[in-house]
LOVONU-867041 format. One line per field, with one value per residue: residue in three letters; residue number from 1; x, y, z of N, C-alpha, C in turn. Coordinates in steps of 0.2 Angstrom, whole numbers, plus 2048, in hexadecimal, padded with zeros to 3 digits. Atoms other than C-alpha are relative to their C-alpha. Layout:
<nodes>
code Ala; ...
pos NUM; ...
neast X; ...
nnorth Y; ...
nup Z; ...
caeast X; ...
canorth Y; ...
caup Z; ...
ceast X; ...
cnorth Y; ...
cup Z; ...
</nodes>
This chain:
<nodes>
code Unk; Unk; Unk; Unk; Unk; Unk; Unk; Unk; Unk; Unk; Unk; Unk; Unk; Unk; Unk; Unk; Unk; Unk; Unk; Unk; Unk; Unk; Unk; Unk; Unk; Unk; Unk; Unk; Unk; Unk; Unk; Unk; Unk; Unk; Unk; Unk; Unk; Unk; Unk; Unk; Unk; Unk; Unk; Unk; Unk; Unk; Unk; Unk; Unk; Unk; Unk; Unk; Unk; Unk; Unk; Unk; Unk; Unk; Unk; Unk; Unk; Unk; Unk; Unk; Unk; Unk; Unk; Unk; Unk; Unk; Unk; Unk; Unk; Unk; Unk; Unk; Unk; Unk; Unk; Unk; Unk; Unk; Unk; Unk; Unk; Unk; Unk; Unk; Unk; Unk; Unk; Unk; Unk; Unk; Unk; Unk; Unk; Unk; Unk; Unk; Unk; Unk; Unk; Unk; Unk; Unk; Unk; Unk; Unk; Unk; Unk; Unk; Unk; Unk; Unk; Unk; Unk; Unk; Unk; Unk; Unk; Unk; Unk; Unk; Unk; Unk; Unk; Unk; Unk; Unk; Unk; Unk; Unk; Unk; Unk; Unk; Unk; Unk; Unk; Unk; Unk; Unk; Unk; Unk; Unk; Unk; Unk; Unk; Unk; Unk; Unk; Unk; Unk; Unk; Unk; Unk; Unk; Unk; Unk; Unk; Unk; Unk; Unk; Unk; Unk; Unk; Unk; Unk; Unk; Unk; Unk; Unk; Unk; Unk; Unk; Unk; Unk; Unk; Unk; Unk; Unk; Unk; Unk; Unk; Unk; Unk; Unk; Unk; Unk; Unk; Unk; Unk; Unk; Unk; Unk; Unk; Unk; Unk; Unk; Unk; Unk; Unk; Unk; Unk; Unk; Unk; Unk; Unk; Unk; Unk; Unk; Unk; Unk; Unk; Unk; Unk; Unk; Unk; Unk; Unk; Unk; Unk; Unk; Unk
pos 1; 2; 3; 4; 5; 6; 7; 8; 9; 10; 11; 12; 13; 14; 15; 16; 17; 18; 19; 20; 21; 22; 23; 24; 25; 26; 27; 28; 29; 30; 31; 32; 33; 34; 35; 36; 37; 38; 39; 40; 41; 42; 43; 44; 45; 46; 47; 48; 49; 50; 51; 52; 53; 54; 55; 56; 57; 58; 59; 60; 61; 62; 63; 64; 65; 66; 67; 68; 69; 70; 71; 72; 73; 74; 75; 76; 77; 78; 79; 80; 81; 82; 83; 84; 85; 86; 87; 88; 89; 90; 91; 92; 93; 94; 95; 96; 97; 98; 99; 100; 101; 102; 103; 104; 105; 106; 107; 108; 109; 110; 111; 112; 113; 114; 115; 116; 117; 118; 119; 120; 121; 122; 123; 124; 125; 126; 127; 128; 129; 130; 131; 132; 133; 134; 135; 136; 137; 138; 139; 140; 141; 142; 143; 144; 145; 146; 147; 148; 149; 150; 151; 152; 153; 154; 155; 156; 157; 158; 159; 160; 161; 162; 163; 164; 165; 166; 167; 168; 169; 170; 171; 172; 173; 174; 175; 176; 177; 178; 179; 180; 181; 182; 183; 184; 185; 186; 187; 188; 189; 190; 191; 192; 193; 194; 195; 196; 197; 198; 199; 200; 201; 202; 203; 204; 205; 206; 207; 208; 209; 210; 211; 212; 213; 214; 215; 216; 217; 218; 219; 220; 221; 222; 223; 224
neast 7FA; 7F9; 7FA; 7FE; 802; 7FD; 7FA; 802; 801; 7FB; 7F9; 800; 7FE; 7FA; 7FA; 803; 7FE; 7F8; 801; 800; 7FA; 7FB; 803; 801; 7F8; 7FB; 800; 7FE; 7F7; 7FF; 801; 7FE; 7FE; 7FC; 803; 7FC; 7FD; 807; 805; 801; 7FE; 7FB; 803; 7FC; 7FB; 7FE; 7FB; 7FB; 7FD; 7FD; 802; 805; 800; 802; 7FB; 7FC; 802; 7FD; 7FC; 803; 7FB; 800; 808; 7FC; 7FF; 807; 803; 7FC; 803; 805; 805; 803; 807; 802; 801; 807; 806; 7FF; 804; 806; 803; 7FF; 804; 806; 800; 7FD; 800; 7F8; 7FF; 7FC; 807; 806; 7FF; 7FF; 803; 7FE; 7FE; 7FA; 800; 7FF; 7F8; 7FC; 7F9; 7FF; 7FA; 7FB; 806; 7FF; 804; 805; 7FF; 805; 807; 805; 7FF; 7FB; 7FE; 7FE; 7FB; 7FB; 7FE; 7FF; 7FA; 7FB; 801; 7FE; 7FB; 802; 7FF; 801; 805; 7FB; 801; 7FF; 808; 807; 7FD; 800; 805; 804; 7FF; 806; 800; 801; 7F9; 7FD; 802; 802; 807; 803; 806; 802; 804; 7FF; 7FC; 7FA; 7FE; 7F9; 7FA; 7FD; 801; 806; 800; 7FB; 803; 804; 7FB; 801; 805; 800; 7FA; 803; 807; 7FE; 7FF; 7F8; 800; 7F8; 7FB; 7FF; 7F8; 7FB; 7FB; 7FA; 7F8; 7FB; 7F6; 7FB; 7FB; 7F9; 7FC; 7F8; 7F8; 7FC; 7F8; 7FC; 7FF; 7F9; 7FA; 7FE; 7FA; 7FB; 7FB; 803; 801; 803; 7FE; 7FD; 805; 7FD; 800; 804; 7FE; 7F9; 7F8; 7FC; 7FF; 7FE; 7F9; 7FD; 800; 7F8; 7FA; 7FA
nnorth 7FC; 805; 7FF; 7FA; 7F7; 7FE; 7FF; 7FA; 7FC; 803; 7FE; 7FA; 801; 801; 7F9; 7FA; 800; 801; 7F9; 7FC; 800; 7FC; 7FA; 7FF; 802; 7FB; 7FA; 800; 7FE; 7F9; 7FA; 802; 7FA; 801; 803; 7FD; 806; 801; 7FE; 7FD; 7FB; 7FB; 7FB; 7FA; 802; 7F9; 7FC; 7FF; 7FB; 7FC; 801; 7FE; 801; 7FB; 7FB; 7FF; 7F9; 7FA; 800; 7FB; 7FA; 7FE; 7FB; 7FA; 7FD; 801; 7F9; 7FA; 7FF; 801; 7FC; 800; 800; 808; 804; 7FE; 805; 809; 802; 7FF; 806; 7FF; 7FC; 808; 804; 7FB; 7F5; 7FC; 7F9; 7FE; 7FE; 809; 804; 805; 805; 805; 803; 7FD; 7F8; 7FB; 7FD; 7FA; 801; 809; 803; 7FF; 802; 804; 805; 801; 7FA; 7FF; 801; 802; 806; 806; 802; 808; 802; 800; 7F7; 7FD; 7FE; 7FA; 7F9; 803; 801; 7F8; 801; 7FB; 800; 7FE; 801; 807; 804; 7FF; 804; 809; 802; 801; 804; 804; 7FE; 806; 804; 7FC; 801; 806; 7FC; 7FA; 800; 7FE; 807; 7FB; 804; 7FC; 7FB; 803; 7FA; 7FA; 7FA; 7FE; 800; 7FA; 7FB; 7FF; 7FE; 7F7; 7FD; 7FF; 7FB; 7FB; 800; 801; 7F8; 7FC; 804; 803; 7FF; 803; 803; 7FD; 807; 802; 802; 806; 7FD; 800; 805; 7FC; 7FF; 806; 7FD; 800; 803; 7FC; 801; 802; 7FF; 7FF; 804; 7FC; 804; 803; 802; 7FF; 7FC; 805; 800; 7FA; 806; 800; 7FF; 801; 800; 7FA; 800; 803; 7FB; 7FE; 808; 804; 802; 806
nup 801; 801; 7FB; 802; 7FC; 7FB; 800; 804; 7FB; 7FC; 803; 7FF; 7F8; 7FE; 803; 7FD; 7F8; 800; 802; 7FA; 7FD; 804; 7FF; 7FA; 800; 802; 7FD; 7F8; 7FF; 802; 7FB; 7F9; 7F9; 7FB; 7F8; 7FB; 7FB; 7F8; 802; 7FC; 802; 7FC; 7FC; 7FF; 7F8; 7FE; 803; 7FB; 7FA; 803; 805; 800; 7FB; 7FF; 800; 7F9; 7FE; 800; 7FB; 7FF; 7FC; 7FB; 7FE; 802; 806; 803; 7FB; 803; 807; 7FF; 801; 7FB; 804; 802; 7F8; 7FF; 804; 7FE; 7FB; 802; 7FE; 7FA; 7FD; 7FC; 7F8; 7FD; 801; 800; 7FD; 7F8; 7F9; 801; 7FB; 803; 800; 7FE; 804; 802; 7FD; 802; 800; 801; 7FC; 800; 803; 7FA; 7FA; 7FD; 802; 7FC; 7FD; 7FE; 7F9; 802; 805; 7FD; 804; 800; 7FB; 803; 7FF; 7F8; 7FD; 803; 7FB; 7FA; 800; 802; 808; 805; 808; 807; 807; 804; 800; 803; 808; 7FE; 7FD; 805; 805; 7FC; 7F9; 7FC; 802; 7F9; 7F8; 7FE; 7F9; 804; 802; 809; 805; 807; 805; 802; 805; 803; 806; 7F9; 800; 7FD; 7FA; 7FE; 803; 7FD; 7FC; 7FF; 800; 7F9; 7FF; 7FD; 7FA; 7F7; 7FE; 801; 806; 7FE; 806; 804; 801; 805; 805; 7FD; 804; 802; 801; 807; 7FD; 7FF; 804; 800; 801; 805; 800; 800; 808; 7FF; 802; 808; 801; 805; 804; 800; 7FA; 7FA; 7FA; 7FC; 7F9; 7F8; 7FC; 7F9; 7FD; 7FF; 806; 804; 808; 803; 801; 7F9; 7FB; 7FD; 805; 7FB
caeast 362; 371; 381; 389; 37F; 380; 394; 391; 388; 395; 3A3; 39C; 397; 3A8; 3B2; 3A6; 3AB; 3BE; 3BC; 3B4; 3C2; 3D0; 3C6; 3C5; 3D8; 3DF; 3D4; 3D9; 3EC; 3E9; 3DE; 3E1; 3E1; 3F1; 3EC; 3F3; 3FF; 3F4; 3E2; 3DA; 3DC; 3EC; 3E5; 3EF; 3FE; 403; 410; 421; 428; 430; 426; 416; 40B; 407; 412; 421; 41B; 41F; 42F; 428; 432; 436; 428; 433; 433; 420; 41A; 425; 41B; 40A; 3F9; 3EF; 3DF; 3E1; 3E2; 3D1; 3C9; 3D3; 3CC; 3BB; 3B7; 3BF; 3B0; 3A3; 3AB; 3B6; 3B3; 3BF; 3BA; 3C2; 3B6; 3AC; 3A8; 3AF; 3A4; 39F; 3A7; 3B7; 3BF; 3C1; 3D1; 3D4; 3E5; 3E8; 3FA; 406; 3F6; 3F9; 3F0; 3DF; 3E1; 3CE; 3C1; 3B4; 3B7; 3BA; 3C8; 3D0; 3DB; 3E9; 3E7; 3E4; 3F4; 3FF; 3F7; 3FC; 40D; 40B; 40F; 40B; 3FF; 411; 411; 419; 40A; 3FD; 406; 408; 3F8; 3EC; 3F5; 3EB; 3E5; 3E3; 3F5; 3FC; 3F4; 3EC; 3DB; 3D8; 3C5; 3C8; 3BF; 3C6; 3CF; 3DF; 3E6; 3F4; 3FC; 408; 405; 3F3; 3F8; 406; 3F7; 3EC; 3FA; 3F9; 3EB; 3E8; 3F7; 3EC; 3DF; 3EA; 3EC; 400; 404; 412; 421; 424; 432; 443; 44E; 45A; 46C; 476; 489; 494; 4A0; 4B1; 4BD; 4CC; 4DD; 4E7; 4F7; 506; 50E; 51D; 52E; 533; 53F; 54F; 559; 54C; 550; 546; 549; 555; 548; 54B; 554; 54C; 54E; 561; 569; 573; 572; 579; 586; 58A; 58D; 59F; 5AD; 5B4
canorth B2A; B1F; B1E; B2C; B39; B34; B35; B45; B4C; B44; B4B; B5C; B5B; B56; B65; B71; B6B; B6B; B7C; B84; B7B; B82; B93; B91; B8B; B9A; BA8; BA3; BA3; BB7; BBE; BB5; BC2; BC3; BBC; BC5; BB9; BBF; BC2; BD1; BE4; BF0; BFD; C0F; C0C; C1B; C27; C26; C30; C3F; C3D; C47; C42; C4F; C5F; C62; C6E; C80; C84; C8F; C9E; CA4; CAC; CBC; CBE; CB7; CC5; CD4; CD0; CCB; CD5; CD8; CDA; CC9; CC4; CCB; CC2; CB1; CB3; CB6; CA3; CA7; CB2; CA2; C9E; CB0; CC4; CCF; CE0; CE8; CE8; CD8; CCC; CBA; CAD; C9D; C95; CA0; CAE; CC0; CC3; CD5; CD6; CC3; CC5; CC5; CC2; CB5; CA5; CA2; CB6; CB8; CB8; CB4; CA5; C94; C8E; C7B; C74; C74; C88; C8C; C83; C8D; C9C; C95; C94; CA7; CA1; CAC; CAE; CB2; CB4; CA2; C9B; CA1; C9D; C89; C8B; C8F; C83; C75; C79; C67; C62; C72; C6F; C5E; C64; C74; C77; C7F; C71; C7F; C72; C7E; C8A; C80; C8E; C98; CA8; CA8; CA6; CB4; CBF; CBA; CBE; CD0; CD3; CCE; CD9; CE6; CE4; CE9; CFB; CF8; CEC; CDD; CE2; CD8; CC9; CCC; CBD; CB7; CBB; CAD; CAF; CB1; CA3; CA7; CAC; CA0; CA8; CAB; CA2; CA9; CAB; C9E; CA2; CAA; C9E; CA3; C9A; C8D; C87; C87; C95; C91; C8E; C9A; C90; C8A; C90; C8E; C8A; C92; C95; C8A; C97; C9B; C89; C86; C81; C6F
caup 7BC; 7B4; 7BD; 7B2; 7B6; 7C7; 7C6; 7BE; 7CC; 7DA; 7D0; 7D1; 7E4; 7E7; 7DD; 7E6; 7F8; 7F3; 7EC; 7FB; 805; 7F9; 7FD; 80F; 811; 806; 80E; 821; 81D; 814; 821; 833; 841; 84B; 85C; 86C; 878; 886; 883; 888; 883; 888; 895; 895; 8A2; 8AB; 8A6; 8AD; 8B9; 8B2; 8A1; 8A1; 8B2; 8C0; 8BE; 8CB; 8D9; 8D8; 8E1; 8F0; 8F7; 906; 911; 911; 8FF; 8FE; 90B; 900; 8F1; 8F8; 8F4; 901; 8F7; 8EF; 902; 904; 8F7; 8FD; 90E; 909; 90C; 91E; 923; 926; 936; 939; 93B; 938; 93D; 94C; 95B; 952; 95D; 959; 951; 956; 94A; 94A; 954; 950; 945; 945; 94B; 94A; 942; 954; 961; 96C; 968; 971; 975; 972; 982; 977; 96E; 975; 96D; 96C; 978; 96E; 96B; 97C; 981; 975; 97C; 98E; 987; 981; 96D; 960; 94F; 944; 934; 930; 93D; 934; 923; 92A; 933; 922; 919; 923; 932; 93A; 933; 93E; 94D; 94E; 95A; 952; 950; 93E; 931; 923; 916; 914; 907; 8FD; 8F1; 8FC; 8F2; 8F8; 908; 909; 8FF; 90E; 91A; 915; 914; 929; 92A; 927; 933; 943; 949; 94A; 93D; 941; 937; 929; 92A; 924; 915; 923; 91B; 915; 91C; 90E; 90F; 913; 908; 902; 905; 8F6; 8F2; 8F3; 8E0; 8DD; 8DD; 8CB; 8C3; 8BB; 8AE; 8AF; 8C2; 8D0; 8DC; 8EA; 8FB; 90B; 917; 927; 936; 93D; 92D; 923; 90F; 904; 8FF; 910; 917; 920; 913; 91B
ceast 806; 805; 806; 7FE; 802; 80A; 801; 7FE; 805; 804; 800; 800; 808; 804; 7FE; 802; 807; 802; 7FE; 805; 805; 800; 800; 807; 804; 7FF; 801; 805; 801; 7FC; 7FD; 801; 806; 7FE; 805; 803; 7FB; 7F9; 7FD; 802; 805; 7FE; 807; 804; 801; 805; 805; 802; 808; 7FE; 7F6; 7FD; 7FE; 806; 803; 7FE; 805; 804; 7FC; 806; 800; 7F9; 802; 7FD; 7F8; 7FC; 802; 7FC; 7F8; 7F9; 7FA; 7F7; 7FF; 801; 7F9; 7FC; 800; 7FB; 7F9; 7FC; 802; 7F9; 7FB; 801; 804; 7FD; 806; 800; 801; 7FA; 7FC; 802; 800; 7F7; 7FF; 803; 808; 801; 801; 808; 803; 805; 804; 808; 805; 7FC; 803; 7FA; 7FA; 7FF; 7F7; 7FB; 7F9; 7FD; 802; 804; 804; 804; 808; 802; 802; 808; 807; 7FF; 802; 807; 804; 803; 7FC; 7FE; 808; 7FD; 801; 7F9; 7FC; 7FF; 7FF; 7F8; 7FA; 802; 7FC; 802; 803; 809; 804; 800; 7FC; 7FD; 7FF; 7F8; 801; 7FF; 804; 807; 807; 800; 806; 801; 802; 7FC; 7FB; 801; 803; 7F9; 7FC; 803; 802; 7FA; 7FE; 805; 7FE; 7FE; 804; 801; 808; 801; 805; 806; 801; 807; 805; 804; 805; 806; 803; 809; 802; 804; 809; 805; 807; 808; 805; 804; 803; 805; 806; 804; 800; 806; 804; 805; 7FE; 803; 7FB; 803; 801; 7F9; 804; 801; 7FC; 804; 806; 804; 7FF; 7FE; 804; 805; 804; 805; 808; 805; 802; 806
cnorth 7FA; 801; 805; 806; 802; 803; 808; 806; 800; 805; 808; 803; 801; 805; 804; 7FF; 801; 809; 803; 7FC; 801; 807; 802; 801; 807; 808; 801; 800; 808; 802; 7FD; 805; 7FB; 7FE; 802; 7F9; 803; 803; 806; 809; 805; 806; 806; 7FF; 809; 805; 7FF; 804; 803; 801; 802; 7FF; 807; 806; 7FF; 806; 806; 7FF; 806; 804; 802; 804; 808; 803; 7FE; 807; 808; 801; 7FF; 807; 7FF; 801; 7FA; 7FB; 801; 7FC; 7F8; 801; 802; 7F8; 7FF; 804; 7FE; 7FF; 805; 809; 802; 807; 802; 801; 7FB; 7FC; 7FA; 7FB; 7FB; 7FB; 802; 807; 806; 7FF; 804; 800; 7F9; 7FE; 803; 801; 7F8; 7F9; 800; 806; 801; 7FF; 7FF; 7FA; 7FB; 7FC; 7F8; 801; 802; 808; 803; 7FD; 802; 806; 7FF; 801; 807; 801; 805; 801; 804; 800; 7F8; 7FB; 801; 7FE; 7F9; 800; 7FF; 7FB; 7F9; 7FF; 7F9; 7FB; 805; 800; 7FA; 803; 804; 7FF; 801; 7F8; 802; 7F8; 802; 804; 7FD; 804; 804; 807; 801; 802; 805; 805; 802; 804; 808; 804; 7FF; 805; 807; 802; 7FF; 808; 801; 7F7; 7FC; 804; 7F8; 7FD; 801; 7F9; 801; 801; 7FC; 803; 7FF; 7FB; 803; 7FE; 7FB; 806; 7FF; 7FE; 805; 7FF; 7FC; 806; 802; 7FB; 803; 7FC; 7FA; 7FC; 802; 808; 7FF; 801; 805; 7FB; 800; 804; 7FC; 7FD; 802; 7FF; 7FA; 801; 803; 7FB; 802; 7FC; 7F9; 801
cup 800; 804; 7FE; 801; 809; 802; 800; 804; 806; 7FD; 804; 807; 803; 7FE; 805; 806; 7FF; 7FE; 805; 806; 7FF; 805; 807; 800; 7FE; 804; 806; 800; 7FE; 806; 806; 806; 804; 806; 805; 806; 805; 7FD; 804; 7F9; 804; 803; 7FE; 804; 801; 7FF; 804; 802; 7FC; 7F8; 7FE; 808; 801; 7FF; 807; 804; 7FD; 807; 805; 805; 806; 803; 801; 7F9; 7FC; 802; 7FB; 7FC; 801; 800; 806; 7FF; 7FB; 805; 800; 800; 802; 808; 802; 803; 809; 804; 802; 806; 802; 7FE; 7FE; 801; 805; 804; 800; 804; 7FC; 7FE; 804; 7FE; 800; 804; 7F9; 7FD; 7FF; 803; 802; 801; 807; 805; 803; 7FD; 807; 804; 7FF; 805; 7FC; 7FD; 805; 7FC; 800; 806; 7FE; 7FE; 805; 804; 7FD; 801; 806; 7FD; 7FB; 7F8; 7FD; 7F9; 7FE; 7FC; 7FF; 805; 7FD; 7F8; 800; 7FF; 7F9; 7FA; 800; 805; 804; 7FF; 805; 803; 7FF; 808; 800; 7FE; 7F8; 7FB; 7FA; 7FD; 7FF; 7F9; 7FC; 7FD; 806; 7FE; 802; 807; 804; 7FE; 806; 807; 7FF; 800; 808; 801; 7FF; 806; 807; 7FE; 800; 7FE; 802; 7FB; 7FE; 800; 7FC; 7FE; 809; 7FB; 800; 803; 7FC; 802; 801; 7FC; 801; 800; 7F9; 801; 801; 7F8; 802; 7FE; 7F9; 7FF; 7FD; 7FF; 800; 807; 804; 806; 806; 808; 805; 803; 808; 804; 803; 7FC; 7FC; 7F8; 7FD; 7FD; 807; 802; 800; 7FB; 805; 7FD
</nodes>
């Protein structure tokens, strides 16, 4: 092979690398990925506060106006899971998990002779405290957080209206019923004292003032 052929084939060589380095050069400047200043993927952050998130509690109503409205057959049913460690029929002897609560609502604490109950109940019986309505309201909300020493394991009832439902529905289950608490009245606040109207004017003055005590008018006064 003379030395123009060889050239020949050289030359071409040569275009052809120059040529896929043109090609390289042109397509890495059109399609280059953006590169993130930090590496890594952006996780979902948490919502800000007031912007989706868990919803604002229900405001909850007085125990008066929960009691007024309460179903005492949708108590029933809530304290269905109450009958594992309580009776409720009159005469029924307590568990051993739980006293009797027929007549629960205004009983004395640690009033049952059958049941041994915590320390902590027995000396609120000792200090002749009383199953309310608002204790037993508190108390099923969670037990262990009302009374710290409390046998009851029961996790609590967080919804009031349940608690009101179940709250009448024990309010049956007594021969003389508590009566039902009353809204405490708000005083009215006390009324502002009305002005007294100004003076009328006439001929666009003031009207003359009433003189003080020991002197005279203005039109009266001593001539010097």
């Amino acid at each position: 092979m003379d030395s123009f052929e060889f050239n020949k084939i050289a030359g071409g060589v040569l275009g052809t690398l120059l040529f896929v380095m043109a090609l390289s050069v042109v397509s890495g400047g059109l399609f280059t990925p953006a590169k993130p200043a930090i590496p890594g993927y952006d996780l979902p952050s948490a919502a800000p506060e007031g912007k989706g998130g868990a919803p604002a509690p229900e405001p909850t109503l007085p125990l008066p106006e929960l009691l007024a409205k309460a179903d005492p057959a949708s108590g029933k049913k809530d304290a269905t899971i109450c009958t594992t460690c309580h009776s409720f029929g009159k005469g029924e002897p307590s568990k051993t998990t739980g006293p009797n609560l027929y007549g629960v609502v205004g009983r004395v604490h640690a009033a049952d002779k059958d049941f041994d109950y915590s320390q902590a109940n027995r000396d609120l019986g000792a200090k002749g405290e009383k199953w309310t309505y608002d204790a037993i309201f508190n108390f099923i909300k969670g037990p262990r957080d009302y009374m710290p020493g409390t046998k009851m394991t029961y996790a609590g009832m967080p919804k009031a209206e349940d608690r009101a439902n179940v709250l009448a529905y024990l309010r049956t289950l007594s021969d003389n019923p508590e009566p039902l608490p009353t809204a405490t009245a708000q005083a009215a606040p006390a009324a502002t004292p009305a002005k007294e109207p100004a003076a009328p004017v006439k001929g666009g003055q003031e009207a003359p003032k009433e003189p003080e005590q020991g002197q005279q008018p203005a039109s009266e006064a001593p001539k010097q």
